[in-house]
C-alpha positions in Angstrom: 94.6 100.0 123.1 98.2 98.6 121.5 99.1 96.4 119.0 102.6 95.1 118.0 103.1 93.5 114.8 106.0 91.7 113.6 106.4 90.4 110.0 109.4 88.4 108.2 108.9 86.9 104.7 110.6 83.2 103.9 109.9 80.9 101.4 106.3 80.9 100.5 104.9 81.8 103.9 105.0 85.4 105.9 105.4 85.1 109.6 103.3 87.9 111.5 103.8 87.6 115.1 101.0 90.0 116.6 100.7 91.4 120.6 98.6 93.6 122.8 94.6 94.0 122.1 93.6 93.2 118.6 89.9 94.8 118.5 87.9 97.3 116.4 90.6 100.1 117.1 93.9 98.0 116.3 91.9 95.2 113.4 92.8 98.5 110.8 96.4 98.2 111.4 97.0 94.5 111.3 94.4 94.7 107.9 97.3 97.0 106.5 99.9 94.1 107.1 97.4 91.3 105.7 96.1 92.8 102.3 99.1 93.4 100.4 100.1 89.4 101.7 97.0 88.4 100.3 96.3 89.9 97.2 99.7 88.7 96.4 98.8 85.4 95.9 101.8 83.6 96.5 102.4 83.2 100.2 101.0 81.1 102.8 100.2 83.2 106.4 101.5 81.8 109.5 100.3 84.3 112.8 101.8 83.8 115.7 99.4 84.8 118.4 101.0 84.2 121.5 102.1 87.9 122.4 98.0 88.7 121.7 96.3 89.2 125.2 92.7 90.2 124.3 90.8 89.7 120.9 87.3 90.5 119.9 84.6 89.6 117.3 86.7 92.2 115.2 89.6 90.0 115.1 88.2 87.1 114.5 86.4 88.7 111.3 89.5 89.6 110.3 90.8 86.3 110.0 87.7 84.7 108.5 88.2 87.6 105.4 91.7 86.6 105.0 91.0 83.1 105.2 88.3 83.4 102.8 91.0 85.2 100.7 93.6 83.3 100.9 91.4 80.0 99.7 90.9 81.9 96.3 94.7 81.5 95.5 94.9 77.7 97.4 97.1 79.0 100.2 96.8 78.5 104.0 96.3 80.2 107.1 98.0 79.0 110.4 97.6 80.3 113.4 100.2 79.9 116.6 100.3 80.5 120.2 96.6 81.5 121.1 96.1 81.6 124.7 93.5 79.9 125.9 90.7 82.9 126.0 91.4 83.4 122.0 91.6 79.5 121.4 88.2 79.2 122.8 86.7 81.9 120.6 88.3 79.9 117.4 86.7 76.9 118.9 83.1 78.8 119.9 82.9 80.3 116.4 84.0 77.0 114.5 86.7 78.7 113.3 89.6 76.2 115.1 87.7 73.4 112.1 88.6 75.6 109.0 92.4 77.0 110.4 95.0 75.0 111.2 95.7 76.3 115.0 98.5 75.0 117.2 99.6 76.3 120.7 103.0 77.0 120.3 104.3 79.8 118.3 105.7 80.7 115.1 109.2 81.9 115.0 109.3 84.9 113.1 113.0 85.5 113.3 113.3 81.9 111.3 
């Protein structure tokens, strides 16, 4: 079980471009890249999901705590790329109603 994770600040928003398995062995490491983004304040998240080939229930609860934390400060979550096995667990969950999803990726070397 691998993860890659890829982040580049800009203007208001940091781009984490994330590959491999995201699950309850790799959820820890991405957690270490979200927090400090978070508590921050100040930056909107953009992921870019479309190196990602599996993702559990693990995952997703990672991105309904940092949504839920990113709210408090009135900044966004968007999420990029999700093949279509992830997209349809935003979509079973609900979760595709509350983040603003695309299919093509973010560039993180913008």
């Amino acid at each position: 079980m691998n993860i890659k994770i890829e982040v580049k600040e800009a203007q208001e928003v940091f781009y984490v471009k994330v590959g491999g398995e995201l699950d309850i062995y790799t959820v820890p490491e991405l957690k270490k890249v979200f927090n400090p983004i978070v508590s921050e304040g100040t930056h909107n998240l953009h992921v870019d999901l479309s190196d990602l080939t599996y993702m559990d229930s693990t995952g997703l609860g990672l991105f309904v705590g940092t949504l839920k934390d990113l709210n408090q400060y009135n900044n966004e979550l968007r999420i990029s790329g999700a093949n279509d096995r992830v997209m349809k667990l935003f979509e079973i969950t609900g979760l595709s109603d509350l983040i603003q999803i695309t299919q093509s990726g973010a560039n993180v070397d913008e």
